[in-house]
TORMI-656388 format. One record per residue (C-alpha): x, z, y; residue in three letters; residue number from 1. Coordinates in nm, 3 decimals, padded with zeros to 5 digits. Last residue first. Example, Ala and Ser with C-alpha at 12.3 -4.5 7.8 and 13.67 -1.06 7.14 Angstrom:
BEGIN
+---------+---------+---------+-----+-----+
:      px :      pz :      py :  aa :   i :
+---------+---------+---------+-----+-----+
:  01.367 :  00.714 : -00.106 : SER :   2 :
:  01.230 :  00.780 : -00.450 : ALA :   1 :
+---------+---------+---------+-----+-----+
//
This chain:
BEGIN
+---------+---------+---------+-----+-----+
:      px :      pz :      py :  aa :   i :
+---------+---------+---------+-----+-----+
:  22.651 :  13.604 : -11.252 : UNK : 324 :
:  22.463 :  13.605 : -10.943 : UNK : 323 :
:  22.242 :  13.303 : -10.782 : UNK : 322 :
:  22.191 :  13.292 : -10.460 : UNK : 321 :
:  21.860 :  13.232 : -10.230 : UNK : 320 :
:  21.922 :  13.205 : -09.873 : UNK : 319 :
:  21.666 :  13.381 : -09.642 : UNK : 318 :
:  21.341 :  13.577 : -09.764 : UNK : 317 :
:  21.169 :  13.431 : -10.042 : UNK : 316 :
:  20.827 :  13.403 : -10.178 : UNK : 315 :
:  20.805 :  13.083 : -10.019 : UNK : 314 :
:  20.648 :  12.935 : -10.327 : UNK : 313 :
:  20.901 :  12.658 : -10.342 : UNK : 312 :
:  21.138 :  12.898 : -10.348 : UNK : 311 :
:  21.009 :  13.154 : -10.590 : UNK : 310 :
:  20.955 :  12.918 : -10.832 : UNK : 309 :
:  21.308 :  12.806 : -10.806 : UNK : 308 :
:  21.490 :  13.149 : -10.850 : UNK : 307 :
:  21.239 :  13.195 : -11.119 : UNK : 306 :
:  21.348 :  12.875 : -11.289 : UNK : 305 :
:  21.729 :  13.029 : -11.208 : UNK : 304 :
:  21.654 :  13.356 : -11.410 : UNK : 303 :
:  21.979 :  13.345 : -11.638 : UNK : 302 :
:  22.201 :  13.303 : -11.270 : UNK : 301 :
:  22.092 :  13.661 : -11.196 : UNK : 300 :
:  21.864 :  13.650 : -10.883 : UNK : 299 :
:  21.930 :  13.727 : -10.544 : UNK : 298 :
:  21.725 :  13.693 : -10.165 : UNK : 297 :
:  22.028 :  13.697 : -09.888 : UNK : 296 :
:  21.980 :  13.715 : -09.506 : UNK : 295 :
:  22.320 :  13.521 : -09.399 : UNK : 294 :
:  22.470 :  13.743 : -09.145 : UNK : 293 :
:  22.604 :  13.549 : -08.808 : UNK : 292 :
:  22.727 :  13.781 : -08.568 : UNK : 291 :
:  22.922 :  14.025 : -08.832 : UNK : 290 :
:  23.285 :  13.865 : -08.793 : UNK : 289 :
:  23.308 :  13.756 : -09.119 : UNK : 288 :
:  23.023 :  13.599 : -09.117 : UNK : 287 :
:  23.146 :  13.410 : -08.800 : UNK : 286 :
:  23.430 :  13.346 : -08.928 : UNK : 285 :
:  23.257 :  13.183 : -09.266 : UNK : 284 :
:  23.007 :  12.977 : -09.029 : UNK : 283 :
:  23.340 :  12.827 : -08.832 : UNK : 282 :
:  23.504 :  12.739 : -09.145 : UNK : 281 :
:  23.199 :  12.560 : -09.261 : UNK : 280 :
:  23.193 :  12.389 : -08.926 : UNK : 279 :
:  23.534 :  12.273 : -08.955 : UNK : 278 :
:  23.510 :  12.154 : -09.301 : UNK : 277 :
:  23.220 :  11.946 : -09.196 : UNK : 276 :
:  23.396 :  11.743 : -09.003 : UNK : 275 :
:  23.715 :  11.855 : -08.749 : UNK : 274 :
:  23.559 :  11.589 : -08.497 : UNK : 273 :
:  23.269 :  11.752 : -08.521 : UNK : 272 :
:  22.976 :  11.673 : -08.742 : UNK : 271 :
:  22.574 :  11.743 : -08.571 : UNK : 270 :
:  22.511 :  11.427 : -08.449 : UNK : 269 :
:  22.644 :  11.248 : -08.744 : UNK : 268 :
:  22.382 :  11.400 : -08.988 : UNK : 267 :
:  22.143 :  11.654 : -08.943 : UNK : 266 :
:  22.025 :  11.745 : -08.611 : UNK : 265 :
:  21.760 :  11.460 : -08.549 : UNK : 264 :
:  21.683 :  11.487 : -08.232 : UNK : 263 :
:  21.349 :  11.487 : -07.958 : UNK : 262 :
:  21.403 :  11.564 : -07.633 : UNK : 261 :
:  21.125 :  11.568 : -07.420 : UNK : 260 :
:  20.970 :  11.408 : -07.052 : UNK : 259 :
:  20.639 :  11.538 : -07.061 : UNK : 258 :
:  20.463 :  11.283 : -07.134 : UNK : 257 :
:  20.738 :  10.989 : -07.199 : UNK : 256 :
:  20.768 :  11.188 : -07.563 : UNK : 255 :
:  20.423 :  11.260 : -07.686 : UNK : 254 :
:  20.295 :  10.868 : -07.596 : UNK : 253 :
:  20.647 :  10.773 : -07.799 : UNK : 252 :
:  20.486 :  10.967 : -08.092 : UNK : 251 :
:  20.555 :  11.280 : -08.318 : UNK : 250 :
:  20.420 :  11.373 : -08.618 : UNK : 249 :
:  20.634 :  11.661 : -08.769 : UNK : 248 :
:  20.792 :  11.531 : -09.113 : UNK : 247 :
:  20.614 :  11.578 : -09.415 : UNK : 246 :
:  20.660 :  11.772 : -09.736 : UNK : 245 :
:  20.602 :  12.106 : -09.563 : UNK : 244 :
:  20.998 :  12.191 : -09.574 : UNK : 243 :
:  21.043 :  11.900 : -09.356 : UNK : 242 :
:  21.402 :  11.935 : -09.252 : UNK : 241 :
:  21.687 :  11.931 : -08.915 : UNK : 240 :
:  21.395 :  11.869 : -08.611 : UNK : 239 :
:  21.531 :  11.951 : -08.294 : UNK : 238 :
:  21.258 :  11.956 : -08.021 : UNK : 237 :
:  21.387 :  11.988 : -07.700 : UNK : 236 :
:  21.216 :  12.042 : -07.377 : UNK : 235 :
:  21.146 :  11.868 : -07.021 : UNK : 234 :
:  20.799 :  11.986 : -06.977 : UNK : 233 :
:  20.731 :  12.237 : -07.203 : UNK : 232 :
:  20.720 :  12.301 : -07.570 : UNK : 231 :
:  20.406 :  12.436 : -07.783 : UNK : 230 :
:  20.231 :  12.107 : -07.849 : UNK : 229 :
:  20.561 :  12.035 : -08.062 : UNK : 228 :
:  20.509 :  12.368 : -08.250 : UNK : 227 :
:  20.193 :  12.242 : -08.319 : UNK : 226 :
:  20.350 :  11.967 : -08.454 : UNK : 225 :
:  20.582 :  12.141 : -08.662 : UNK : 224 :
:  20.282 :  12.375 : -08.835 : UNK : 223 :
:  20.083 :  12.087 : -08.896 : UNK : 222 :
:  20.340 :  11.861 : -09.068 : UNK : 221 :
:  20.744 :  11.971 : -09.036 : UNK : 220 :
:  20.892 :  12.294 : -09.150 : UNK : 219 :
:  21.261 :  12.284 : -08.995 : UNK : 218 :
:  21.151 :  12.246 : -08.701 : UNK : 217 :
:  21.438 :  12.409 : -08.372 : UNK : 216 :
:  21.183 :  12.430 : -08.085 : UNK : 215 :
:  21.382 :  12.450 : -07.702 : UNK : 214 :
:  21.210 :  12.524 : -07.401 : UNK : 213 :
:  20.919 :  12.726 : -07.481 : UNK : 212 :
:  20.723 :  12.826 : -07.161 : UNK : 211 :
:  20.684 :  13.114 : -06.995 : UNK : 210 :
:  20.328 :  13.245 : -06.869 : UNK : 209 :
:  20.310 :  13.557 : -07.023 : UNK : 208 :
:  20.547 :  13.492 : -07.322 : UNK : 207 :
:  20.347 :  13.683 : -07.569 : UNK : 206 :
:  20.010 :  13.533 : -07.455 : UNK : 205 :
:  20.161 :  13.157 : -07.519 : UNK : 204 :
:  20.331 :  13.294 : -07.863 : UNK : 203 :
:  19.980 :  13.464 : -08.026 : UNK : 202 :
:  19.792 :  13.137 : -07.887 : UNK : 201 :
:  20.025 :  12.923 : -08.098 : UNK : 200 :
:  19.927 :  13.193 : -08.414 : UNK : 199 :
:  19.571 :  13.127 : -08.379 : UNK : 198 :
:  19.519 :  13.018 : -08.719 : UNK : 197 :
:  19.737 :  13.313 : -08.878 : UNK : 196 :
:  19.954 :  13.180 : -09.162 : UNK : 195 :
:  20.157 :  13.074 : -08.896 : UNK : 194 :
:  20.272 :  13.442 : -08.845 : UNK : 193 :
:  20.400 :  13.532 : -08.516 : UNK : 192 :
:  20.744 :  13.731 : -08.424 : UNK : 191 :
:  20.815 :  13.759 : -08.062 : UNK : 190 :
:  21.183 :  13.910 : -07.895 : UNK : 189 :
:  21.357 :  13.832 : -08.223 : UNK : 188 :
:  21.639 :  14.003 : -08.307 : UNK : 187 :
:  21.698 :  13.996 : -08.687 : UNK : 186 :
:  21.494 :  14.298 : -08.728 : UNK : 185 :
:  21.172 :  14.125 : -08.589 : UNK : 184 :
:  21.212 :  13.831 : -08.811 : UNK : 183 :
:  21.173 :  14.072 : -09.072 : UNK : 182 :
:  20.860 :  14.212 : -08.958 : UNK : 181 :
:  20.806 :  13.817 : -08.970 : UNK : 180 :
:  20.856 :  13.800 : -09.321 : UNK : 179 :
:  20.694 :  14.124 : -09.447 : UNK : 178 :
:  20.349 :  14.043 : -09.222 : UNK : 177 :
:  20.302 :  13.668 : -09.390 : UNK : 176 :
:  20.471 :  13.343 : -09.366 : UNK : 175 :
:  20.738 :  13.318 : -09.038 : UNK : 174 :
:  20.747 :  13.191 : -08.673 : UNK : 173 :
:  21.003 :  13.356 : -08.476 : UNK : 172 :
:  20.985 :  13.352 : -08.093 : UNK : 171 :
:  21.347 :  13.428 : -07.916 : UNK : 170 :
:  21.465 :  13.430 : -07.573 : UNK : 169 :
:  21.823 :  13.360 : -07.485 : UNK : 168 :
:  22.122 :  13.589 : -07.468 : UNK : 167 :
:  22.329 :  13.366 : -07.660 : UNK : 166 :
:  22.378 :  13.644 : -07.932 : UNK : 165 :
:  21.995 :  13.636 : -07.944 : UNK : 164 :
:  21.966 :  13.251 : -08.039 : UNK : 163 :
:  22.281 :  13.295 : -08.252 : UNK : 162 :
:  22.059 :  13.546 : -08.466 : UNK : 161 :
:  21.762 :  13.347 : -08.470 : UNK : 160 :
:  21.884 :  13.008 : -08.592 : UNK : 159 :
:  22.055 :  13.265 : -08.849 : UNK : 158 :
:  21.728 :  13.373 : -09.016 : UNK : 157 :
:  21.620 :  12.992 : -08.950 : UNK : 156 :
:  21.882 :  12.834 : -09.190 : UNK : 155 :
:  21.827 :  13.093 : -09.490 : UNK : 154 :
:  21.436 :  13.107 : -09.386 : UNK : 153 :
:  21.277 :  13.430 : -09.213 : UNK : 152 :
:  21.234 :  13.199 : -08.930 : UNK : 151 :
:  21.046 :  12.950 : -09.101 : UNK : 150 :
:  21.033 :  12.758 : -08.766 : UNK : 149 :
:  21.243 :  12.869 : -08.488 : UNK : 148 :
:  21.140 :  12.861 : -08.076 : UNK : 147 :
:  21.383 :  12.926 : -07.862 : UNK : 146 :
:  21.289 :  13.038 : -07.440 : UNK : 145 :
:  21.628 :  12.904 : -07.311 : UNK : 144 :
:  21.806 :  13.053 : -06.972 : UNK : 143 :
:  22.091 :  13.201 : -07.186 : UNK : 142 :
:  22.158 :  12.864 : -07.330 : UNK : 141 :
:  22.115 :  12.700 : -07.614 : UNK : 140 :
:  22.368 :  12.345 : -07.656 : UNK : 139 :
:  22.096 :  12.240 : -07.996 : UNK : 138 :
:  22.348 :  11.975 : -08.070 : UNK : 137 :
:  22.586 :  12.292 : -08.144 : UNK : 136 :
:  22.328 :  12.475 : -08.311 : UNK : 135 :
:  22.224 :  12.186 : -08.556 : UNK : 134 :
:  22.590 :  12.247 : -08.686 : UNK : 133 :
:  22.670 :  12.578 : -08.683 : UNK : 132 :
:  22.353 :  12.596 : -08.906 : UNK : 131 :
:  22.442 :  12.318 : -09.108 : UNK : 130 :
:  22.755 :  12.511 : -09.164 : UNK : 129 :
:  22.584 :  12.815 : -09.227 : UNK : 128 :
:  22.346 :  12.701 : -09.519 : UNK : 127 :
:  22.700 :  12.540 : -09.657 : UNK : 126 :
:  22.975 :  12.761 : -09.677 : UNK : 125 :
:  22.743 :  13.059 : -09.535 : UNK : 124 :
:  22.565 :  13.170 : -09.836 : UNK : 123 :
:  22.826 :  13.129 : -10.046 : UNK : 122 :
:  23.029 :  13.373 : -09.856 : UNK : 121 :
:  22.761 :  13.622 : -09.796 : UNK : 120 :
:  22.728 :  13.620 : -10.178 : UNK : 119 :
:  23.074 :  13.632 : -10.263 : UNK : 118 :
:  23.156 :  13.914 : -10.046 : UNK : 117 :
:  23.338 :  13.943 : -09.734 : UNK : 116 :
:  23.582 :  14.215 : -09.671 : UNK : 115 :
:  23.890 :  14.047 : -09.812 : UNK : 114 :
:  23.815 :  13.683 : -09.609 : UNK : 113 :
:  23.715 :  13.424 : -09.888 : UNK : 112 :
:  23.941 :  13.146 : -09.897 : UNK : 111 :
:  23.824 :  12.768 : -09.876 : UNK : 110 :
:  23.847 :  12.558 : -10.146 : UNK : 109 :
:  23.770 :  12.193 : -10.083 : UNK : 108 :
:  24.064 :  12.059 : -10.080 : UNK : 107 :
:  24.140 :  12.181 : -10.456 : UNK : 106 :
:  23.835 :  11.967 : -10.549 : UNK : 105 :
:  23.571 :  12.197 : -10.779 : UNK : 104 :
:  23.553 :  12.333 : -11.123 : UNK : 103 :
:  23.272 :  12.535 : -11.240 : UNK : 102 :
:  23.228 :  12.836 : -11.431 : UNK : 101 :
:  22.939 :  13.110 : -11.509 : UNK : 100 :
:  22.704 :  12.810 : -11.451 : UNK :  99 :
:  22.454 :  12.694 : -11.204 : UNK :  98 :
:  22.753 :  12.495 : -10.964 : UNK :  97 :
:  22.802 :  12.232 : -11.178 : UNK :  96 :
:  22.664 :  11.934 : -10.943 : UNK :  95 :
:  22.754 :  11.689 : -10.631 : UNK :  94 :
:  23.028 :  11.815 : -10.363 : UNK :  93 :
:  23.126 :  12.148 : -10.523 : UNK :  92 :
:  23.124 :  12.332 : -10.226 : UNK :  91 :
:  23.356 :  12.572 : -10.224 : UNK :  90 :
:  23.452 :  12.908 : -10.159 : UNK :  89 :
:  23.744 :  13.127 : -10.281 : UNK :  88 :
:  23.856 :  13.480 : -10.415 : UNK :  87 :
:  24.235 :  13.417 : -10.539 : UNK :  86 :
:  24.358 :  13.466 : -10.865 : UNK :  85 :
:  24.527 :  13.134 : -10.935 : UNK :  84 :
:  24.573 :  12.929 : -10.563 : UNK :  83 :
:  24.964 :  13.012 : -10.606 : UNK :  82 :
:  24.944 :  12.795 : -10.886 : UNK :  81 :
:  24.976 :  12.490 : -10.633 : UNK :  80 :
:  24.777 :  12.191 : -10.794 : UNK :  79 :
:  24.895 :  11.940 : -10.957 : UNK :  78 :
:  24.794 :  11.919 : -11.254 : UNK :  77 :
:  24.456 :  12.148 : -11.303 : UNK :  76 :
:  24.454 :  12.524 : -11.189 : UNK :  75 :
:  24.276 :  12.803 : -11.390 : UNK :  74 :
:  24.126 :  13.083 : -11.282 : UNK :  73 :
:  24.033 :  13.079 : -10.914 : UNK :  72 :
:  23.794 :  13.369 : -10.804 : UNK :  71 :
:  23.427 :  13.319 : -10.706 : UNK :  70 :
:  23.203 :  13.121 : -10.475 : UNK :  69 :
:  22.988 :  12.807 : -10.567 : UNK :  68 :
:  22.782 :  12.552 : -10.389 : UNK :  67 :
:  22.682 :  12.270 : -10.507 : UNK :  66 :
:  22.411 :  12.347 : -10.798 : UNK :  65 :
:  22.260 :  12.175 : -11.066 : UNK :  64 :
:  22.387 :  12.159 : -11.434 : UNK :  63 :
:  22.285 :  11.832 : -11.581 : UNK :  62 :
:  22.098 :  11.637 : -11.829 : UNK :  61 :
:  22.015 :  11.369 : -11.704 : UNK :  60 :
:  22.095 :  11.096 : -11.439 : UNK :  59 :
:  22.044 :  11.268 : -11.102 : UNK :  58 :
:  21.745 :  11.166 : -10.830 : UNK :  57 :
:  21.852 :  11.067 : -10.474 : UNK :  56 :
:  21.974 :  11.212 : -10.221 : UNK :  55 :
:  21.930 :  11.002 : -09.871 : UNK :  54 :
:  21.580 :  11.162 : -09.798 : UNK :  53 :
:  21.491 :  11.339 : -10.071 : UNK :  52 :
:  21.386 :  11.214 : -10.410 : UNK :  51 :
:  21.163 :  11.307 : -10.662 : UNK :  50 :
:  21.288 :  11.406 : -11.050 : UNK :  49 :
:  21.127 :  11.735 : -10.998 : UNK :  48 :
:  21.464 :  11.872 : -11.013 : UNK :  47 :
:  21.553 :  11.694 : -10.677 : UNK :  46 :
:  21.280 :  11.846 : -10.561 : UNK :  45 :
:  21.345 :  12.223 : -10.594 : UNK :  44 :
:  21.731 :  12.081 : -10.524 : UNK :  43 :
:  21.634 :  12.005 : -10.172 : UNK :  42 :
:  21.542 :  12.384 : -10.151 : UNK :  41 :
:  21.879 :  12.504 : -10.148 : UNK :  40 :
:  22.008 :  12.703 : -10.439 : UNK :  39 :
:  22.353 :  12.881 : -10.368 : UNK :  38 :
:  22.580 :  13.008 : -10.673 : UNK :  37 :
:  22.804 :  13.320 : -10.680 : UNK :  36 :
:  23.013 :  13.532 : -10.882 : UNK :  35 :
:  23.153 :  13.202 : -11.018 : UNK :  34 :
:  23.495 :  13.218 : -11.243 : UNK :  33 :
:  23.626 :  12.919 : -11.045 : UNK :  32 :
:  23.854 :  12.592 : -11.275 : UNK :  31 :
:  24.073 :  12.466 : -11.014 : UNK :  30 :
:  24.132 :  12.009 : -10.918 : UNK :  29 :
:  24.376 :  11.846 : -10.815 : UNK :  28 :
:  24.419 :  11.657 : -11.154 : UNK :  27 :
:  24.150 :  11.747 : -11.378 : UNK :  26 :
:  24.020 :  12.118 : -11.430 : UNK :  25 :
:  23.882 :  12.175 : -11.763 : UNK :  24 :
:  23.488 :  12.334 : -11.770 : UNK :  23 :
:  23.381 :  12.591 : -12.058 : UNK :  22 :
:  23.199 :  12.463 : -12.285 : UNK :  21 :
:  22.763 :  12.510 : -12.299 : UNK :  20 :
:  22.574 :  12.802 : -12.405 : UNK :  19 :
:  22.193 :  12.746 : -12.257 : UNK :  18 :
:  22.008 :  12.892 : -11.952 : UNK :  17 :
:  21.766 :  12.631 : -11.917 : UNK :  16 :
:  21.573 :  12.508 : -11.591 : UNK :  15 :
:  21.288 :  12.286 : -11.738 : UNK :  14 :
:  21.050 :  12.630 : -11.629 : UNK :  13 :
:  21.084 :  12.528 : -11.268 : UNK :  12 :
:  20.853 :  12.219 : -11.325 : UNK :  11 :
:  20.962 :  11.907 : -11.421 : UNK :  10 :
:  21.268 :  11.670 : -11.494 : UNK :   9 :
:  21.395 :  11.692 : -11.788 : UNK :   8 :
:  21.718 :  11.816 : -11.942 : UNK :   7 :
:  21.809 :  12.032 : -11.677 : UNK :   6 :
:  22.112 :  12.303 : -11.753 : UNK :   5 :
:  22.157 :  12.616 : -11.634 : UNK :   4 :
:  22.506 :  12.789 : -11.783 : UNK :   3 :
:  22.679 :  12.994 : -11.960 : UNK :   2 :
:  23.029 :  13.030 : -12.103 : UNK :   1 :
+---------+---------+---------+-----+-----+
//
């Protein structure tokens, strides 16, 4: 079987597509035929050898990915054979997940409802659980004017879609004319392009006088903070990534001001007291159910360095996947 392997850390281009054994499942554990892989951008930098925030560098060589979605082919000891055949998700919990195969935990399999494809369901075991996630420390309301950074983005594209389920105003910020005609689509009520100098003076003449109550950052650096300078009196700033390289700049002064919430999203504030297996079941149903649609940009697993130059040029729309 195939799959990407990393050998040295570097640019896109150290992302192989090389002949390698197939995987054995161990005790509890399935062997998947992968339709599907996720790439997140985390792993842009991991691959660069740099870390981020708690994840830290891999030993070398390995085959990245932690996210896979297929049918089960092969059970290790112990496991139910009734599992054989059967279209699952998982996430892998570390690496393996760039290949034609993997093998993942048996408690971490989660079935794939029949009308749901592979794609959609990768996209949503783990993009959509943090998204479930940061929206229930979010609490949006009907009443909310929500702001979302990189809305075009795999976590922002649905950001925006549970903002207008919940009946609450939306402003997309996105790269470039495609991307926020896009946002548009979705459901947003403003689109603005940050690429655009005046694009906070865009959003201010949009809303005629409203004011932003709630900014979900995933972007960080210039473009978060003036999203900061954006929010009202008694807002919430939810910050959940730092897709700029920095964190958005925010001080104590900033804070006693004008009265704001600012949160971290990720992390313990976001976990239930089902974990994170409940919120990925939650993003799944609600996949299923049509109100929460990953946006989806493909490639075929042999063109994962393009797959990664592509992300970290922001050439992408929504979650990027990997096909076999």
């Amino acid at each position: 079987m195939h799959a990407i392997r990393l050998h040295a850390f570097g640019p896109a281009g150290n992302l192989k597509h090389e002949e390698v054994p197939a995987p054995v499942p161990a005790e509890g554990q399935v062997r998947i035929d992968v339709e599907a892989s996720g790439v997140h951008w985390i792993e842009t930098t991991l691959r660069r050898g740099l870390p981020v925030g708690p994840h830290q560098p891999p030993q070398l060589p390995i085959t990245p990915g932690g996210e896979v979605a297929g049918v089960v082919s092969a059970v290790g000891p112990g496991v139910d054979e009734q599992w054989l055949g059967r279209r699952v998700v998982a996430q892998l919990g570390g690496y393996g997940g760039y290949a034609e195969q993997a093998v993942a935990d048996v408690d971490s399999l989660h079935p794939i409802p029949d009308h749901l494809d592979a794609d959609t369901a990768v996209a949503a075991i783990t993009t959509g659980s943090t998204a479930q996630g940061v929206l229930s420390v979010a609490g949006i309301t009907a009443d909310d004017t929500v702001l979302v950074m990189s809305a075009a983005g795999g976590l922002g594209s649905l950001f925006v879609q549970a903002v207008r389920n919940a009946g609450a105003t939306v402003v997309g910020v996105a790269g470039g004319p495609a991307k926020t005609a896009r946002v548009t689509e979705l459901g947003a009520d403003v689109a603005v392009d940050y690429r655009d100098a005046d694009w906070p003076a865009r959003v201010r003449e949009a809303l005629g006088g409203r004011q932003v109550s709630v900014v979900l950052d995933g972007v960080g650096g210039a473009t978060g903070r003036q999203a900061l300078e954006l929010l009202g009196p008694g807002g919430r700033f939810l910050l959940h990534g730092w897709a700029s390289g920095t964190a958005t700049e925010i001080t104590t002064s900033d804070i006693i001001e004008r009265a704001l919430t600012v949160t971290w999203a990720i992390g313990p504030a976001m976990v239930p007291a089902g974990g994170m297996r409940e919120l990925a079941t939650r993003a799944l149903a609600e996949a299923a159910a049509g109100r929460l649609v990953p946006l989806i940009t493909r490639f075929p697993l042999s063109r994962a360095a393009d797959a990664h130059a592509a992300l970290e040029g922001r050439e992408v729309e929504g979650k990027v996947v990997l096909t076999t």
